[in-house]
PDB file of N, CA, C and O in Angstrom:
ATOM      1  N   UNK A   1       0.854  -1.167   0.000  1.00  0.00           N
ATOM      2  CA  UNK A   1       0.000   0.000   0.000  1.00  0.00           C
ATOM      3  C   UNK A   1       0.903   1.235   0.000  1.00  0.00           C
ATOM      4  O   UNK A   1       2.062   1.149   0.407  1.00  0.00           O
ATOM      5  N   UNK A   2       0.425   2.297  -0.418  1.00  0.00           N
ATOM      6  CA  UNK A   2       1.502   3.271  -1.205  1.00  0.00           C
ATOM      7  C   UNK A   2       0.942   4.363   0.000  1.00  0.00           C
ATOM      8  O   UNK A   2      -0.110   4.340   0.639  1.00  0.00           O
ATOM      9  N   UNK A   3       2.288   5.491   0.046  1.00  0.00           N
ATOM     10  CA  UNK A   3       1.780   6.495   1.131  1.00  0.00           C
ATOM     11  C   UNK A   3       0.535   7.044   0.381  1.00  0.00           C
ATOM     12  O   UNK A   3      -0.472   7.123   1.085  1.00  0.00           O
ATOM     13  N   UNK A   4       0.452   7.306  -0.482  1.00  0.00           N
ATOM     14  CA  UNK A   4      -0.847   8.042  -0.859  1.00  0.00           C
ATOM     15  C   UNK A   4      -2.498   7.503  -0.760  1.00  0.00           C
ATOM     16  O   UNK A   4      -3.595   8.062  -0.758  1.00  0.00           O
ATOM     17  N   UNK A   5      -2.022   6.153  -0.685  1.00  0.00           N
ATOM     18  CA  UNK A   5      -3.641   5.297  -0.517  1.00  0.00           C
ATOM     19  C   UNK A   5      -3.726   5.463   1.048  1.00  0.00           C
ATOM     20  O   UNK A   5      -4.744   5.689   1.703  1.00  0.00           O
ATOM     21  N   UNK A   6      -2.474   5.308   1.493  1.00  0.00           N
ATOM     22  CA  UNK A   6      -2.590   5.151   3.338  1.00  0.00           C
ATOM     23  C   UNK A   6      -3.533   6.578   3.707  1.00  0.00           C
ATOM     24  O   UNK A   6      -4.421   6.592   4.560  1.00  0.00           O
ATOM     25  N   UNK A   7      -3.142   7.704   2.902  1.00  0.00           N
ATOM     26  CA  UNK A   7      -3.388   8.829   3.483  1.00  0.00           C
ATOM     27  C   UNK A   7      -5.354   8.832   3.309  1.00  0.00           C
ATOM     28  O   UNK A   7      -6.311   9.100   4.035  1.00  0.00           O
ATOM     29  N   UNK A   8      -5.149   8.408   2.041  1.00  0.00           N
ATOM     30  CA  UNK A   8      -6.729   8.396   1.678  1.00  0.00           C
ATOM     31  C   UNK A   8      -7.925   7.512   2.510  1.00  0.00           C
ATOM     32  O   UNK A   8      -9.051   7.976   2.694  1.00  0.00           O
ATOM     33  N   UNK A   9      -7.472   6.068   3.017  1.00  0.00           N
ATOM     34  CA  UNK A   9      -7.978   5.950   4.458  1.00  0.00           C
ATOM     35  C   UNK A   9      -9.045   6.411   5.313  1.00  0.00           C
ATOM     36  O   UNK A   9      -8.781   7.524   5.767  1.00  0.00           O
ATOM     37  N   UNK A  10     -10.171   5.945   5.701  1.00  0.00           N
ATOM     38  CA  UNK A  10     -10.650   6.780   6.833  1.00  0.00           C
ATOM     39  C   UNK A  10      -9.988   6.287   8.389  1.00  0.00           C
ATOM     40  O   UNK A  10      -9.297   5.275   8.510  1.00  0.00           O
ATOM     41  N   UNK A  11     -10.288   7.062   9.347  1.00  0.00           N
ATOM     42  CA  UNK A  11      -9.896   6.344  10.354  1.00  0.00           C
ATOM     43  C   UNK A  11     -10.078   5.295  10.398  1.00  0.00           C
ATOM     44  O   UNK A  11      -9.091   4.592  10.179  1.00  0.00           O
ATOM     45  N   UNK A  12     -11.374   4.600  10.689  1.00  0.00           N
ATOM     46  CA  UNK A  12     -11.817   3.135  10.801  1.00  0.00           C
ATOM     47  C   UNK A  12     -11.344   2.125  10.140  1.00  0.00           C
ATOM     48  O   UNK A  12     -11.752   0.986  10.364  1.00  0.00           O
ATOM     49  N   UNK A  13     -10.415   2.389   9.229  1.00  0.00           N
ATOM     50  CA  UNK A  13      -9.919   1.890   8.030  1.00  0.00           C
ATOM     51  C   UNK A  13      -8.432   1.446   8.791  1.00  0.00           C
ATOM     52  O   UNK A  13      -7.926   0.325   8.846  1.00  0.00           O
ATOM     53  N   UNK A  14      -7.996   2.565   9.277  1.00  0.00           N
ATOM     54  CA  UNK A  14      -6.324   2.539   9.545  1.00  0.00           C
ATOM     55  C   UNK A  14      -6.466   1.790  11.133  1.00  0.00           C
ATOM     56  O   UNK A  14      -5.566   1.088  11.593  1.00  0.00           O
ATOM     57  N   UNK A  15      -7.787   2.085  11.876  1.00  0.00           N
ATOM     58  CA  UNK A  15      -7.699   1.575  13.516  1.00  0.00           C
ATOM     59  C   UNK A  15      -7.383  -0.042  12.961  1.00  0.00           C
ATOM     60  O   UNK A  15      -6.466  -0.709  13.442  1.00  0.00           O
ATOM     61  N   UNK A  16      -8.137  -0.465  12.062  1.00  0.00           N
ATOM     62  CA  UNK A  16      -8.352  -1.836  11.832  1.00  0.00           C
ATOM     63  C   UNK A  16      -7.053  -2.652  11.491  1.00  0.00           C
ATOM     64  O   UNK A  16      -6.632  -3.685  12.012  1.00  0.00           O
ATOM     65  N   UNK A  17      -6.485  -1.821  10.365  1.00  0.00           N
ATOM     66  CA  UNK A  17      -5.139  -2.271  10.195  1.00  0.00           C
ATOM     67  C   UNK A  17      -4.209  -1.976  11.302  1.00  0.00           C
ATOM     68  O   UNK A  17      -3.207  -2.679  11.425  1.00  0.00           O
ATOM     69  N   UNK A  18      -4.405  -1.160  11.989  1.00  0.00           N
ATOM     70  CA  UNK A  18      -3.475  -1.144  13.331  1.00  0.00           C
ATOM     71  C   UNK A  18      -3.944  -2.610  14.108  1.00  0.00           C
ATOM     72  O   UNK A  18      -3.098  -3.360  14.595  1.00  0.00           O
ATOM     73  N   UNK A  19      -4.842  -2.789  14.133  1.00  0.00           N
ATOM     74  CA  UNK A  19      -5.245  -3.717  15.276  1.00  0.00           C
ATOM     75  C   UNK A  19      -5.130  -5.008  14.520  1.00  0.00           C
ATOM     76  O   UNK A  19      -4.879  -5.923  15.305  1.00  0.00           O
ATOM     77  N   UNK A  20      -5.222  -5.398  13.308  1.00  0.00           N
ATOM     78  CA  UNK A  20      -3.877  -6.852  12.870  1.00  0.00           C
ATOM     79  C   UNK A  20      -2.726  -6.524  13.054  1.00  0.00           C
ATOM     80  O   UNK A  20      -2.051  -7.111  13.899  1.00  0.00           O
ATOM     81  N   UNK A  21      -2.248  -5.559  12.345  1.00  0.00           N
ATOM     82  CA  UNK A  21      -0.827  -5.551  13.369  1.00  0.00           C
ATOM     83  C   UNK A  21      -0.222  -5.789  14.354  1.00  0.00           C
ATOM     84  O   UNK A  21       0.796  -6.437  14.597  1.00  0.00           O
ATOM     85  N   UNK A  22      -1.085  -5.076  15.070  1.00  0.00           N
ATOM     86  CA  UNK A  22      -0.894  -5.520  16.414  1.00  0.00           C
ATOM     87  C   UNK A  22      -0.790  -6.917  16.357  1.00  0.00           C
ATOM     88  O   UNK A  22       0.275  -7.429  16.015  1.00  0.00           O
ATOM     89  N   UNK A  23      -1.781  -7.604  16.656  1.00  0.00           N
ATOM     90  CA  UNK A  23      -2.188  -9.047  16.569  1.00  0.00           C
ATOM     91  C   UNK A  23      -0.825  -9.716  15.917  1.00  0.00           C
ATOM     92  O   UNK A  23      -0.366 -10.713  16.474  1.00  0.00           O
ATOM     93  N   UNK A  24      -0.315  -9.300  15.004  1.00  0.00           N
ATOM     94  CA  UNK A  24       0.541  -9.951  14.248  1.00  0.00           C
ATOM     95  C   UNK A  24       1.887  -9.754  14.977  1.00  0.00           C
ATOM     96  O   UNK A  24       2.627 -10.732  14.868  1.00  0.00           O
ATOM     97  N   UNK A  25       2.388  -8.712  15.701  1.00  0.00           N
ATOM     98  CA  UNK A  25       3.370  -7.921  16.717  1.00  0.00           C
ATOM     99  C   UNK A  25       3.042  -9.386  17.975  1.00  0.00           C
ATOM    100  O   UNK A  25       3.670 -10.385  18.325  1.00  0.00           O
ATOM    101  N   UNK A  26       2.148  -8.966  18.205  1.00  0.00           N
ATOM    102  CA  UNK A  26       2.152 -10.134  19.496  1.00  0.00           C
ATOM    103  C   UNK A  26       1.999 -11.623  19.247  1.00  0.00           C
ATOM    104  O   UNK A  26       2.193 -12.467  20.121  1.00  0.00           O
ATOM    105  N   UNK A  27       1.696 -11.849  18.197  1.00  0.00           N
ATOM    106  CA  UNK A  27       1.596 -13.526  18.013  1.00  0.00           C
ATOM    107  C   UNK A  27       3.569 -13.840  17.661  1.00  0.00           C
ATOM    108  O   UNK A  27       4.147 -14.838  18.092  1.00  0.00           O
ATOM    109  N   UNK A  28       4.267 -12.739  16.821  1.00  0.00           N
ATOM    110  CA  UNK A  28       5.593 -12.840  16.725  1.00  0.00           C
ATOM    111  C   UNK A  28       6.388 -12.385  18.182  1.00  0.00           C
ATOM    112  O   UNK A  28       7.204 -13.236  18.537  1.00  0.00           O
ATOM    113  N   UNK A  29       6.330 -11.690  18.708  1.00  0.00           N
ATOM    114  CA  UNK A  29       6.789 -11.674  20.157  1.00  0.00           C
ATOM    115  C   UNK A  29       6.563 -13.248  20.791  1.00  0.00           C
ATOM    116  O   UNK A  29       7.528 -14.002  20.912  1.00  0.00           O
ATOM    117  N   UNK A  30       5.251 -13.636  21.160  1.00  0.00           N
ATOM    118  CA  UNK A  30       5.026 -14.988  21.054  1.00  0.00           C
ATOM    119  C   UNK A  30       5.937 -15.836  20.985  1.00  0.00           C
ATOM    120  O   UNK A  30       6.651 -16.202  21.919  1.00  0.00           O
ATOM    121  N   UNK A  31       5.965 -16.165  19.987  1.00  0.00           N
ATOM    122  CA  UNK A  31       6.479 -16.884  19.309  1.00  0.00           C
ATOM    123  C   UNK A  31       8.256 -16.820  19.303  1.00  0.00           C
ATOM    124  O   UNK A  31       8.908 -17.864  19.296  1.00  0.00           O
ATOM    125  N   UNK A  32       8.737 -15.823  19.307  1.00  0.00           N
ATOM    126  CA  UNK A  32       9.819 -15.451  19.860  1.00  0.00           C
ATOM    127  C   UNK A  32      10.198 -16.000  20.910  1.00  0.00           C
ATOM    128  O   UNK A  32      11.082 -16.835  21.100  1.00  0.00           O
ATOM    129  N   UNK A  33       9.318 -15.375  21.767  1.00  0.00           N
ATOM    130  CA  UNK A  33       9.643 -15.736  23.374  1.00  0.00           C
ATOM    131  C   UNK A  33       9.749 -17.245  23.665  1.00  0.00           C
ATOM    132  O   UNK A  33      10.567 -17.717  24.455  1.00  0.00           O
ATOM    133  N   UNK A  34       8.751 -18.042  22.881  1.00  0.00           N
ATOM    134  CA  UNK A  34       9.003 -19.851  22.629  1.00  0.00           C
ATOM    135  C   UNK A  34      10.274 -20.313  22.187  1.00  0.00           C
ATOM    136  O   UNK A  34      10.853 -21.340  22.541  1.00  0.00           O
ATOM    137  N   UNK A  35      10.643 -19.456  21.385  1.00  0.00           N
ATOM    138  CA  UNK A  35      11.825 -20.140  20.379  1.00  0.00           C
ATOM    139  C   UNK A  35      13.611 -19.455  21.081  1.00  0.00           C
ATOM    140  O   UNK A  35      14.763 -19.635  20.684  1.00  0.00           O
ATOM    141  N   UNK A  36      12.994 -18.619  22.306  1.00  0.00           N
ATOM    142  CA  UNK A  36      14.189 -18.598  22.910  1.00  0.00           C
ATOM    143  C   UNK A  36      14.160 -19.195  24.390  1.00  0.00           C
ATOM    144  O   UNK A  36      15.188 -19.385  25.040  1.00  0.00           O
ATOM    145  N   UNK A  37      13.093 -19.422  24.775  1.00  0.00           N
ATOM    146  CA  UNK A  37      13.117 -20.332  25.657  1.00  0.00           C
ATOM    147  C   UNK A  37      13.702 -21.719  25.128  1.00  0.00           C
ATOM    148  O   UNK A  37      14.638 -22.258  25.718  1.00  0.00           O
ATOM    149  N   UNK A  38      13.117 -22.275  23.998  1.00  0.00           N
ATOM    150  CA  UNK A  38      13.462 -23.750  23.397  1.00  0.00           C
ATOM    151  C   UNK A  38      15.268 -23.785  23.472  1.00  0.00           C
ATOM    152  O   UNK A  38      15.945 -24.666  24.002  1.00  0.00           O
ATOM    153  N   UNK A  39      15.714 -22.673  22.842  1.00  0.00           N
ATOM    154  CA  UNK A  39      17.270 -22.360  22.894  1.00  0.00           C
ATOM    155  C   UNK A  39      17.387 -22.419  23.823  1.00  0.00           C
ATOM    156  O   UNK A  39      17.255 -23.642  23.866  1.00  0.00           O
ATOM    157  N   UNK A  40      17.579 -22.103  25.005  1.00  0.00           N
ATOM    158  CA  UNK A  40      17.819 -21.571  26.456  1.00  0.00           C
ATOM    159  C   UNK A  40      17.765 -23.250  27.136  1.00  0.00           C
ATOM    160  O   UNK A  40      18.709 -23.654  27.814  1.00  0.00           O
ATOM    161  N   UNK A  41      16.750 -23.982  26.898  1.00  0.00           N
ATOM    162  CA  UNK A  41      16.721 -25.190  27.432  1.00  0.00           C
ATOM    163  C   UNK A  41      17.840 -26.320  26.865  1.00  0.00           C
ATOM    164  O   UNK A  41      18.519 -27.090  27.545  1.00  0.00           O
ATOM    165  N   UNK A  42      17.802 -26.134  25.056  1.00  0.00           N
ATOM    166  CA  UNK A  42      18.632 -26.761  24.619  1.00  0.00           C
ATOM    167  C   UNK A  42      20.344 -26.182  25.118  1.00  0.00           C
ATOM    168  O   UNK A  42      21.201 -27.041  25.328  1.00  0.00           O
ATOM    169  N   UNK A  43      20.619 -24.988  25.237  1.00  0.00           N
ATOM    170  CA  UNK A  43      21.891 -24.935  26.322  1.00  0.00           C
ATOM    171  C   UNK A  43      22.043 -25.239  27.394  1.00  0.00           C
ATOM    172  O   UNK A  43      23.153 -25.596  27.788  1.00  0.00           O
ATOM    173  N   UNK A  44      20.597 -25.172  28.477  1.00  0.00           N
ATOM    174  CA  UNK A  44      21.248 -25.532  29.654  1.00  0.00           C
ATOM    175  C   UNK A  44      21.006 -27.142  30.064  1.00  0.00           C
ATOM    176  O   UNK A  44      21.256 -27.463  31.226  1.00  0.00           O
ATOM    177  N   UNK A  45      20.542 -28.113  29.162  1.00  0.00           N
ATOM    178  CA  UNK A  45      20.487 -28.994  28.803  1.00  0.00           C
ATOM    179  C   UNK A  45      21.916 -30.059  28.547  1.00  0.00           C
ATOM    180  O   UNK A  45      22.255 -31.130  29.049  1.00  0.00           O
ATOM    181  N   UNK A  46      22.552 -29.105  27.450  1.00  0.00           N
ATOM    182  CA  UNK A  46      23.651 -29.171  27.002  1.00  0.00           C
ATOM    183  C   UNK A  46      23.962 -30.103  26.039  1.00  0.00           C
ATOM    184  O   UNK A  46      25.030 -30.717  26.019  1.00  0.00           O
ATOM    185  N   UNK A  47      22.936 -30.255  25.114  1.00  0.00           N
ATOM    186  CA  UNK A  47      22.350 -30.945  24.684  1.00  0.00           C
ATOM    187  C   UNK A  47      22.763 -31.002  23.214  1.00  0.00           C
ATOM    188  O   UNK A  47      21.933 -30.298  22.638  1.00  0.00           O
ATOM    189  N   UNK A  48      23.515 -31.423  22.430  1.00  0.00           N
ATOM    190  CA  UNK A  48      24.072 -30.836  21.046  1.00  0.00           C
ATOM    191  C   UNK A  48      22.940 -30.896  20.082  1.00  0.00           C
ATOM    192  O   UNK A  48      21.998 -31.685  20.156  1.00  0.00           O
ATOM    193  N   UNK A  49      23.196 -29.600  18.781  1.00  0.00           N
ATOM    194  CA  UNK A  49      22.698 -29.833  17.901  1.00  0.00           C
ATOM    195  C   UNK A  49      22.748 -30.131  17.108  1.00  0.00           C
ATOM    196  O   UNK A  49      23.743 -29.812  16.458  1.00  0.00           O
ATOM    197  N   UNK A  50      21.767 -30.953  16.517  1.00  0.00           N
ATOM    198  CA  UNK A  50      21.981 -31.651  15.352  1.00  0.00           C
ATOM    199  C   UNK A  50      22.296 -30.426  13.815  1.00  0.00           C
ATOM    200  O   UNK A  50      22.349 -29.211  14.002  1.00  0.00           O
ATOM    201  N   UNK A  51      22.411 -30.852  12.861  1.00  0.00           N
ATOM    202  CA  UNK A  51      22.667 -30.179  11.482  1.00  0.00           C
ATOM    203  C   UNK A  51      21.219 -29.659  11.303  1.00  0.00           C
ATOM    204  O   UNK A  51      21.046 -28.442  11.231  1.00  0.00           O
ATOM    205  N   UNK A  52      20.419 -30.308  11.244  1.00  0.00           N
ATOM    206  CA  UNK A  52      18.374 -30.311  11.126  1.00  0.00           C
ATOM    207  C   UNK A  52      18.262 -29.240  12.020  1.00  0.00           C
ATOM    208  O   UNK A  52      17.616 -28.262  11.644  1.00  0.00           O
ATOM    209  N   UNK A  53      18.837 -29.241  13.279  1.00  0.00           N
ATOM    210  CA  UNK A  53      18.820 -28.088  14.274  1.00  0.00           C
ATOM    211  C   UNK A  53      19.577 -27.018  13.905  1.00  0.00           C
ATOM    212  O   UNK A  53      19.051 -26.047  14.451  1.00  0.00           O
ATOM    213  N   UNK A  54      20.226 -26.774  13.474  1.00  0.00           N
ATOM    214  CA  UNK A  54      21.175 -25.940  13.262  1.00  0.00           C
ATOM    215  C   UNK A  54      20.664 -25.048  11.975  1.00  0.00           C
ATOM    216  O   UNK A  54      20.649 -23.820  11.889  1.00  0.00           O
ATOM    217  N   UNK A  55      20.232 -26.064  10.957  1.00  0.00           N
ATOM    218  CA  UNK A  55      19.681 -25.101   9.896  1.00  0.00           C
ATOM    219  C   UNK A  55      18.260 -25.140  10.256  1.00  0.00           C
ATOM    220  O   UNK A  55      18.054 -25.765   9.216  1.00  0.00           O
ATOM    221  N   UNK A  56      17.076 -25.046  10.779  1.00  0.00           N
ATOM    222  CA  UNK A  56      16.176 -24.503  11.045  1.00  0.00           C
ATOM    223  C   UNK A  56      16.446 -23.175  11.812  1.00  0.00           C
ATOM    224  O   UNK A  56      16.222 -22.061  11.339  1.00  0.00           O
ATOM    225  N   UNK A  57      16.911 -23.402  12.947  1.00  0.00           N
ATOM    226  CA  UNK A  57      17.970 -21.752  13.456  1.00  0.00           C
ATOM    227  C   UNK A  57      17.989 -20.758  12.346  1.00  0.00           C
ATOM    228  O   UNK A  57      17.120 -19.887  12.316  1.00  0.00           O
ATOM    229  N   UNK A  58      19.049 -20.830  11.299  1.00  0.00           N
ATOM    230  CA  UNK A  58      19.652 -20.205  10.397  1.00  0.00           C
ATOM    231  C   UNK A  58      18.256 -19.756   9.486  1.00  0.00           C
ATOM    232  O   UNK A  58      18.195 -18.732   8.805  1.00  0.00           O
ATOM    233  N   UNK A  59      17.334 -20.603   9.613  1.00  0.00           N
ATOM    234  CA  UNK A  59      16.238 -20.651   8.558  1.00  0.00           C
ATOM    235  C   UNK A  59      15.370 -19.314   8.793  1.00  0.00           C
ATOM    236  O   UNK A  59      15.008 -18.384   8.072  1.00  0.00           O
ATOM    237  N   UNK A  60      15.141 -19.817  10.745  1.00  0.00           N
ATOM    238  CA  UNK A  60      14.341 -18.549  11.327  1.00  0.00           C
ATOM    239  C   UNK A  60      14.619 -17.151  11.248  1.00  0.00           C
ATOM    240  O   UNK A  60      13.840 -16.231  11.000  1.00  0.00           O
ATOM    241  N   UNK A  61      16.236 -17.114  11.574  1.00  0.00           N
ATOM    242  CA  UNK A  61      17.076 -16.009  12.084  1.00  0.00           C
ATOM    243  C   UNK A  61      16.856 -15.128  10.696  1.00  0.00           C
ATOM    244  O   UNK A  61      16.364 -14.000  10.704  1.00  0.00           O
ATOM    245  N   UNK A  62      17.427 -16.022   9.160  1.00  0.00           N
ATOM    246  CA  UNK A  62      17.006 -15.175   8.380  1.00  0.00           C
ATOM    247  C   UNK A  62      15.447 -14.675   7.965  1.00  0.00           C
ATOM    248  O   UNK A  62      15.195 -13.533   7.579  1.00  0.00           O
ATOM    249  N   UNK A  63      14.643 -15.545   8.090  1.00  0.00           N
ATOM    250  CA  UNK A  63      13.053 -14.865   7.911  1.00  0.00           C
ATOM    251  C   UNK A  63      12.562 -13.905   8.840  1.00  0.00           C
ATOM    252  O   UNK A  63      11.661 -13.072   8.737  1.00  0.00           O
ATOM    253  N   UNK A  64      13.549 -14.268  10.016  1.00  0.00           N
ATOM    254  CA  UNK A  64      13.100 -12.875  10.713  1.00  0.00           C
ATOM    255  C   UNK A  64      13.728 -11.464  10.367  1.00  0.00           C
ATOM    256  O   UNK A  64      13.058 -10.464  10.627  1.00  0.00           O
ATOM    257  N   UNK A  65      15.109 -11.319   9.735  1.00  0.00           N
ATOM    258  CA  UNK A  65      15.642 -10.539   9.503  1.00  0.00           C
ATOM    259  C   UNK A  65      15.269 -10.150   8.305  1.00  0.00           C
ATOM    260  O   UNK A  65      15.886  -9.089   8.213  1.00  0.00           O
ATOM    261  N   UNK A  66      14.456 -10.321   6.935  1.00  0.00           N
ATOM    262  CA  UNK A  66      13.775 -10.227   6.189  1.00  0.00           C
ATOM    263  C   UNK A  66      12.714  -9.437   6.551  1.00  0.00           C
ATOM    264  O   UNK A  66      12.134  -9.698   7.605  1.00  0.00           O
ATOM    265  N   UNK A  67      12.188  -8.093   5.553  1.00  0.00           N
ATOM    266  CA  UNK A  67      11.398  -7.798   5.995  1.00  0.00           C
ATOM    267  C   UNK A  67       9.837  -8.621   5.158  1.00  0.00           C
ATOM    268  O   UNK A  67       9.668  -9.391   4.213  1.00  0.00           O
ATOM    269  N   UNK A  68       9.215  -8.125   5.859  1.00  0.00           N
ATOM    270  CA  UNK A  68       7.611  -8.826   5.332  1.00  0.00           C
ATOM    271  C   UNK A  68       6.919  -8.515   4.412  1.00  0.00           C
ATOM    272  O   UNK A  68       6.273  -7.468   4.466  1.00  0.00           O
ATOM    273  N   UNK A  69       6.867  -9.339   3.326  1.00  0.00           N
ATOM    274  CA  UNK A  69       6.807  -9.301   2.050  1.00  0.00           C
ATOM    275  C   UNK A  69       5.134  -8.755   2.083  1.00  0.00           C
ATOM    276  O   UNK A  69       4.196  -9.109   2.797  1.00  0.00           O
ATOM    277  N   UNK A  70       5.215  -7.878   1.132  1.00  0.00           N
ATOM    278  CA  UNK A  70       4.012  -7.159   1.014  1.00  0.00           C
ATOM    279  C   UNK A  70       3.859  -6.873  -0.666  1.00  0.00           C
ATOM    280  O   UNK A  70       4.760  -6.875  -1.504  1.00  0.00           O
ATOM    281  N   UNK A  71       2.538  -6.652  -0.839  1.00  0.00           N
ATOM    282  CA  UNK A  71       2.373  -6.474  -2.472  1.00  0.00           C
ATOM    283  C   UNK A  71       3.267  -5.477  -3.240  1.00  0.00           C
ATOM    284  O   UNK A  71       3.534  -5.334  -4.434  1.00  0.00           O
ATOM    285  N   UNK A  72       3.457  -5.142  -2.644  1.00  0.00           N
ATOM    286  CA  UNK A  72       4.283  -3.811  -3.627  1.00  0.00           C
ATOM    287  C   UNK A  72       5.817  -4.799  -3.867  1.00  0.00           C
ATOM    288  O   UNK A  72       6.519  -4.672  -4.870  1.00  0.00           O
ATOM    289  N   UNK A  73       6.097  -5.675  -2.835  1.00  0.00           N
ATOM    290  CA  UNK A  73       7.566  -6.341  -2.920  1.00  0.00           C
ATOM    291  C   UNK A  73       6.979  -7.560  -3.754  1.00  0.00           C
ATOM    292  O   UNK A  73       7.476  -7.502  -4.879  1.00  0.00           O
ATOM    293  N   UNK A  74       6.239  -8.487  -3.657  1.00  0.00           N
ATOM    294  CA  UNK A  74       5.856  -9.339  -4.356  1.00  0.00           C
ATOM    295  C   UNK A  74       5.762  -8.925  -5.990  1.00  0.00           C
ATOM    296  O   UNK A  74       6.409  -9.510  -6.859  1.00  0.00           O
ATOM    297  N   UNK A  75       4.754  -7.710  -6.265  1.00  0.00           N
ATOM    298  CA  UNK A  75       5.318  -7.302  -7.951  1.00  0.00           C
ATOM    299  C   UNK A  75       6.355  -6.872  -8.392  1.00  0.00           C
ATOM    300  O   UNK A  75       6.441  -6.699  -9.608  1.00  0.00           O
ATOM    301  N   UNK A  76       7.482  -6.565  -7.514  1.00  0.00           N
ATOM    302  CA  UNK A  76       9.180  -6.509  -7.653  1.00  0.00           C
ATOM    303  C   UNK A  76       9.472  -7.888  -8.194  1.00  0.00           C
ATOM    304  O   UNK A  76       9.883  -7.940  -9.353  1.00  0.00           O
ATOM    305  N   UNK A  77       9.326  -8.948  -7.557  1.00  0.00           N
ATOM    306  CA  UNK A  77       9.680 -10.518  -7.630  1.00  0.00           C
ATOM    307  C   UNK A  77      10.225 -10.680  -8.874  1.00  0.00           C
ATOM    308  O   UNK A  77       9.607  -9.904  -9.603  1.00  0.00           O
ATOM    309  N   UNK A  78      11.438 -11.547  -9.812  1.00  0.00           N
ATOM    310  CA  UNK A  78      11.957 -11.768 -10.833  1.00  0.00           C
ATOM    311  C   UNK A  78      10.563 -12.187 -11.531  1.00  0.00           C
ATOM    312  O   UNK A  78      10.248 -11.577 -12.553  1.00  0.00           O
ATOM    313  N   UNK A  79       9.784 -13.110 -11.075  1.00  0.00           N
ATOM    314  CA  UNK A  79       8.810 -13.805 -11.625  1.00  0.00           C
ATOM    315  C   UNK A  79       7.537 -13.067 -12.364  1.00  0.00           C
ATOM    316  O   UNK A  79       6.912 -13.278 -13.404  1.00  0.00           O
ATOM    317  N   UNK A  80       7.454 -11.939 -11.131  1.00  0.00           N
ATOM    318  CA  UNK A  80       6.339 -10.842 -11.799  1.00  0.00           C
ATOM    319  C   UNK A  80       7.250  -9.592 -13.008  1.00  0.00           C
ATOM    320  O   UNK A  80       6.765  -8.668 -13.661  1.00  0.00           O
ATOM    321  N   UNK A  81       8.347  -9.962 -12.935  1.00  0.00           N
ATOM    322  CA  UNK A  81       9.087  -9.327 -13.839  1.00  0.00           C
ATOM    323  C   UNK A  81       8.854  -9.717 -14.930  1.00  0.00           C
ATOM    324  O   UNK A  81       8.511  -8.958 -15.837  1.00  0.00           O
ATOM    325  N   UNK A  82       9.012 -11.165 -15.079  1.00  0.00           N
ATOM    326  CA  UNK A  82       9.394 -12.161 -16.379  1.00  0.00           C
ATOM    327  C   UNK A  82       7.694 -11.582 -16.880  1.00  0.00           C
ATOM    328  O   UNK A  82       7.692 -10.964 -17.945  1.00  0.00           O
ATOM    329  N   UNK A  83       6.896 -11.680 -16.477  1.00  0.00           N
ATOM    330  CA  UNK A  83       5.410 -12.004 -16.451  1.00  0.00           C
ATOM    331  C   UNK A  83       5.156 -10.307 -17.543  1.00  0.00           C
ATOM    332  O   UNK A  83       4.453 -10.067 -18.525  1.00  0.00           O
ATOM    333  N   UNK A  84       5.885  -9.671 -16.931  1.00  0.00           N
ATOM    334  CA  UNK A  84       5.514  -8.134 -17.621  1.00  0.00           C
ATOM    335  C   UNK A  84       6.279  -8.092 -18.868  1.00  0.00           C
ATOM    336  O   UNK A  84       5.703  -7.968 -19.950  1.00  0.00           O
ATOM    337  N   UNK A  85       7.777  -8.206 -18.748  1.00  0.00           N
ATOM    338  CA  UNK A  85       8.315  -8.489 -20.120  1.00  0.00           C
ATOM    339  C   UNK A  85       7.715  -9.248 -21.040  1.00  0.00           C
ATOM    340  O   UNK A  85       7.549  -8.870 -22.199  1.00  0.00           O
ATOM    341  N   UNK A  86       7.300 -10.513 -20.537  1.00  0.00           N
ATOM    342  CA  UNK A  86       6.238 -11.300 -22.336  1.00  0.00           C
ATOM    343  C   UNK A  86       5.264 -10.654 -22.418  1.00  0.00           C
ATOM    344  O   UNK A  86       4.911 -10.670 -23.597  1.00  0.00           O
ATOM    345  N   UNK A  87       4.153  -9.677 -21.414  1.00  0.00           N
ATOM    346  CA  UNK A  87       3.156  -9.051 -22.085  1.00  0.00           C
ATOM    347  C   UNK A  87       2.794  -7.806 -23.165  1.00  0.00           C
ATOM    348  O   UNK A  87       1.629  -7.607 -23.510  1.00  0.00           O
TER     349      UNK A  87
END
């Protein structure tokens, strides 16, 4: 969504999208907070990790560091590229 549609918006419009957000903020905090407890046990455990363990880690760490793909990034995609060049 582009600053200019955001602006066009009524309130009730933007409370709503605030309030999935939200929702979406706290189900990832969540979820966070699980996946460093799970770590935290598997150290004080002492417990080695496997390779399967190790790259699921790597898997998370980068999707979290990724930001969240939204339509405007999705019609960037090579694929929606290819798609415009043959038309």
């Amino acid at each position: 969504m582009t600053d200019k549609e955001l602006r066009r918006l009524k309130r009730d419009e933007l409370l709503e999208i605030l309030f999935y957000l939200q929702k979406e903020v706290d189900n990832l905090k969540q979820q966070n907070q699980e996946l460093q407890q799970r770590i935290e046990n598997l150290t004080l455990n002492k417990q080695s990790l496997s390779d399967e363990d190790l790259n699921r880690i790597s898997q998370i760490i980068k999707d979290a560091l990724n930001p969240v793909k939204t339509d405007e990034n999705i019609s960037d995609s090579p694929e929606s590229a290819e798609q415009e060049r043959s038309s």
